[in-house]
N, C-alpha and C positions, 0 to 999 in steps of 0.2 A: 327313918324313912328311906323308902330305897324307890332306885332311878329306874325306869324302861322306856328302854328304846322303840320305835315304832320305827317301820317303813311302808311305801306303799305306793301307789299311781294316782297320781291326785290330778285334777284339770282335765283327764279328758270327757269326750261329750259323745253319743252319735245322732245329736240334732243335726239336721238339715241344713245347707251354707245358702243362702240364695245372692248370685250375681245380676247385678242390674242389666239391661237388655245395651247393649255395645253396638253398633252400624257396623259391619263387616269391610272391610276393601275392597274395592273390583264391584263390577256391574253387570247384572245380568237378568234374563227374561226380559230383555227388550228388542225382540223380535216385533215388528210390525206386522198388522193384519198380510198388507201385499206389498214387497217392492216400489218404491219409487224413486225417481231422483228426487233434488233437494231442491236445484238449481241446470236451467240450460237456456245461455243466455246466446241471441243469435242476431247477426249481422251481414249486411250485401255493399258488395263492393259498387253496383251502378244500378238506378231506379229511371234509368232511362227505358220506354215502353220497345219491344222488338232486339232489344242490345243483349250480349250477353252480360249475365252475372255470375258472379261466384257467394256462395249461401258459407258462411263461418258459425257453425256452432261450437261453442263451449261449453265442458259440462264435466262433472264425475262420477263414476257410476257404485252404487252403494253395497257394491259386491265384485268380490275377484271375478274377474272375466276368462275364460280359457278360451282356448284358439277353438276355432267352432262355432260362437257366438255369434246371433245375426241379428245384426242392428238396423232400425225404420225409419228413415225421415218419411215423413206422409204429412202434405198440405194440400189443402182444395184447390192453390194458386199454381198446381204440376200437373198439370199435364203432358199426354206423349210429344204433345210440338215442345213442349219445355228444352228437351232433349233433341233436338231437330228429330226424330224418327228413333233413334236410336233403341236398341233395348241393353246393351250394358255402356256404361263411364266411369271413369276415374272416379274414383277418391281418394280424398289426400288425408290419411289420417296423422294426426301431431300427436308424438308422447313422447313424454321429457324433452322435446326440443328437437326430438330427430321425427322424420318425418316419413311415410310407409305411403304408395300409392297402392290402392287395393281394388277390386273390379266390382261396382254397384251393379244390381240387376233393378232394372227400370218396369215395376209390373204396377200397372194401371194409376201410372203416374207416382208414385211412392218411390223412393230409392231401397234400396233393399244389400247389404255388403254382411260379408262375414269374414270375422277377426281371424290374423294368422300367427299372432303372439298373442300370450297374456297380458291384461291390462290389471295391476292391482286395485283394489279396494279405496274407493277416493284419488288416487291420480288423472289431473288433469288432462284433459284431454280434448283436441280440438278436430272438427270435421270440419274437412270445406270440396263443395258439390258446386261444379258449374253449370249452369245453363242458361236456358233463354228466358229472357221476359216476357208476357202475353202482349200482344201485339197494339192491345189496348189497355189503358187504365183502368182499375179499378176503385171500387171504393174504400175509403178510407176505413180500415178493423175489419176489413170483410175478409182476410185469410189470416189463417192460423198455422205454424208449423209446429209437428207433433213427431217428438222424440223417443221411442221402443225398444227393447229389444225383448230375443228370445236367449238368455244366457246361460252359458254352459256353466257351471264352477263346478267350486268342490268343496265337503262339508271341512275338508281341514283347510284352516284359515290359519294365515300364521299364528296367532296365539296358543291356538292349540297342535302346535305340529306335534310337542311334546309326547302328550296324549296320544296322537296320530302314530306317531312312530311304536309305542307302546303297544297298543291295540295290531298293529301290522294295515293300518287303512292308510298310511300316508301316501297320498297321489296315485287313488286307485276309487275313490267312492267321489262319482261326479254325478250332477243331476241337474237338467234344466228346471230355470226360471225364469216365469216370465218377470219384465219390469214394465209396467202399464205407461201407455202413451203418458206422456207430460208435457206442455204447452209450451214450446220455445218465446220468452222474453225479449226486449230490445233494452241495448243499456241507456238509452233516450228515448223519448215517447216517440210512439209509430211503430208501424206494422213494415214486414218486407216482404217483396213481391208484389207490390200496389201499380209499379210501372210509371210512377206520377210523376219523378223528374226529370227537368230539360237538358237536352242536348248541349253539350257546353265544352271548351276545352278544358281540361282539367290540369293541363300542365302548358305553356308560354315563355320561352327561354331564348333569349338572342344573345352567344358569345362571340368576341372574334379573337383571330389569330394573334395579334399583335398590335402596338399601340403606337410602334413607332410610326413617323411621319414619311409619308413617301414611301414606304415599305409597301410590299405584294402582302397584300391581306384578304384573309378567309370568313368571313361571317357563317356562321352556325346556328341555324333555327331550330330548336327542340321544340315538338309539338305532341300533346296526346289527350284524344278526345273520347270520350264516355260513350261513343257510336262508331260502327263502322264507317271508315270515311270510303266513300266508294271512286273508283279511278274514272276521272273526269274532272276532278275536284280542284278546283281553281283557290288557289290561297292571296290575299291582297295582303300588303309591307307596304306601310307609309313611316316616312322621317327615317328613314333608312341613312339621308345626308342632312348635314346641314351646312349653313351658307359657309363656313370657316373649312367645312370638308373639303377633303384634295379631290374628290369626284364628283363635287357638284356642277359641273358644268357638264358631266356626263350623260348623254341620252338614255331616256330610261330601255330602249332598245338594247344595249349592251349589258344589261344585267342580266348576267345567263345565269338557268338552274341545270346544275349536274347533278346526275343519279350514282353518281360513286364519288367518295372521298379524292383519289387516285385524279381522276379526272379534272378535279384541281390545281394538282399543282404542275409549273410550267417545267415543261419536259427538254429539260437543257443538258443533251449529251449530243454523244459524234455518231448516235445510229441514224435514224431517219432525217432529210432534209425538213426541216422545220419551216423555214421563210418562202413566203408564197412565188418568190421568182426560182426557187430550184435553186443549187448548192451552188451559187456562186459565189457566196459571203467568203472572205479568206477566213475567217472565223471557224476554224474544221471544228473545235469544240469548246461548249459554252454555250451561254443562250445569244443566237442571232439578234445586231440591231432591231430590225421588222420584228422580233419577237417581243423584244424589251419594251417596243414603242407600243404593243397590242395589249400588255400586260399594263401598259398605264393608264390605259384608257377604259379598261374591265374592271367591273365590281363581281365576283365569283360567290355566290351563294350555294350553301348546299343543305338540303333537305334533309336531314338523315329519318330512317324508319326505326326510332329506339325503341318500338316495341316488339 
């Protein structure tokens, strides 16, 4: 019997491989019909009717913004008196923390500004627009504010600079977009610009200079109220002493208000004679007896204007 050898390709095949269907990474075709934001959440610093207020909106905008961009606040509760007359005002715009005053145009009550740097894609961003309040109340859900813009971008968004650079488009193909009004929110229930709150002090603060006894002391009244306080304006202090105080035997006649801090304190040098008889005192410098004796008998208030 004799042996042979064989060789040959054994195993292979050219059927068909099929791989099961896999989810890709990354996401995409999710372009929206139109532009909108997400969220713009808005708040005022006074609902006193006729006062001023300052309007805080918060928000992100869901596309790169370029400088160019013109942004809308528009509510039924702005009118031209909003603005005393005015046709341009400040705006304060906030990003990242630093802060840009920018010139709104006031046309048929709507604020109307345009950006002079870029705002990226989702960063925060706050507006805040002062004005007047209507001189009367309103009803309560009866104004709306409505947040717009007309935006400048650009189709290269950072992810694809890549691409952008490749192609030779990078930060050269830019096209407006509108982003459709969106209904400003309040982060508590209520509407702003209603006018409906009362006149009140908002701030109340009595410190004084010093605690010691018998010492020349300064009382300091901080005040600040949610209305213009207009000149005329008479302010009442009661319990200002009490019976253990060193000036309660004092007539409420000698509680003077000074309009300057300065004006307080007792002026004890060798320029001007100070004591009401003329420079007889041998006391050439220091505070005159007649001075010392006037200063014990005063309670010295001062008002200051901390706004």
């Amino acid at each position: 019997a004799s042996c042979v050898e064989t060789c040959g390709c054994v195993g292979r095949s050219d059927a068909a491989i099929t791989v099961p269907a896999t989810a890709m990474e990354g996401t995409v075709l999710q372009a929206a019909s139109a532009l909108a934001f997400s969220s713009v959440v808005i708040a005022e610093s006074n609902e006193v009717a006729g006062e001023k207020n300052t309007l805080r909106i918060a928000t992100a905008f869901p596309i790169p913004l370029l400088p160019g961009s013109n942004i809308t606040v528009n509510s039924s509760g702005l009118t031209a008196s909003s603005f005393d007359g005015a046709v341009t005002i400040p705006v304060t715009l906030t990003l990242s923390g630093a802060a840009t005053t920018l010139t709104g145009r006031v046309v048929n009550g709507a604020v109307v500004f345009t950006l002079t740097a870029r705002v990226a894609q989702g960063a925060a961003v706050q507006i805040a627009i002062t004005l007047r309040n209507r001189p009367a109340p309103l009803l309560a859900g009866s104004v709306d504010v409505m947040l717009s813009a007309d935006a400048l971008t650009d189709a290269c968004t950072e992810p694809l600079r890549a691409l952008c650079v490749e192609f030779g488009i990078w930060e050269e193909y830019t096209a407006m977009e509108r982003i459709a009004p969106f209904k400003a929110t309040t982060s508590t229930v209520g509407s702003v610009l209603l006018a409906r709150g009362p006149k009140m002090l908002t701030k109340l603060r009595l410190v004084e200079a010093t605690t010691a006894a018998k010492a020349y002391n300064i009382y300091t009244v901080e005040l600040r109220a949610n209305f213009d306080i207009p000149g005329g304006t008479s302010f009442e202090f009661d319990q200002l002493t009490r019976e253990e105080d060193y000036f309660n035997d004092v007539p409420i006649a000698s509680l003077t208000l000074r309009p300057a801090f300065r004006d307080l304190l007792p002026n004890c040098t060798c320029s001007e004679c100070e004591c009401p008889n003329g420079c007889t005192n041998i006391n050439k410098c220091g505070c005159y007896p007649d001075l010392i004796s006037s200063l014990k008998l005063m309670l010295f208030i001062w008002q200051p204007d901390v706004d």
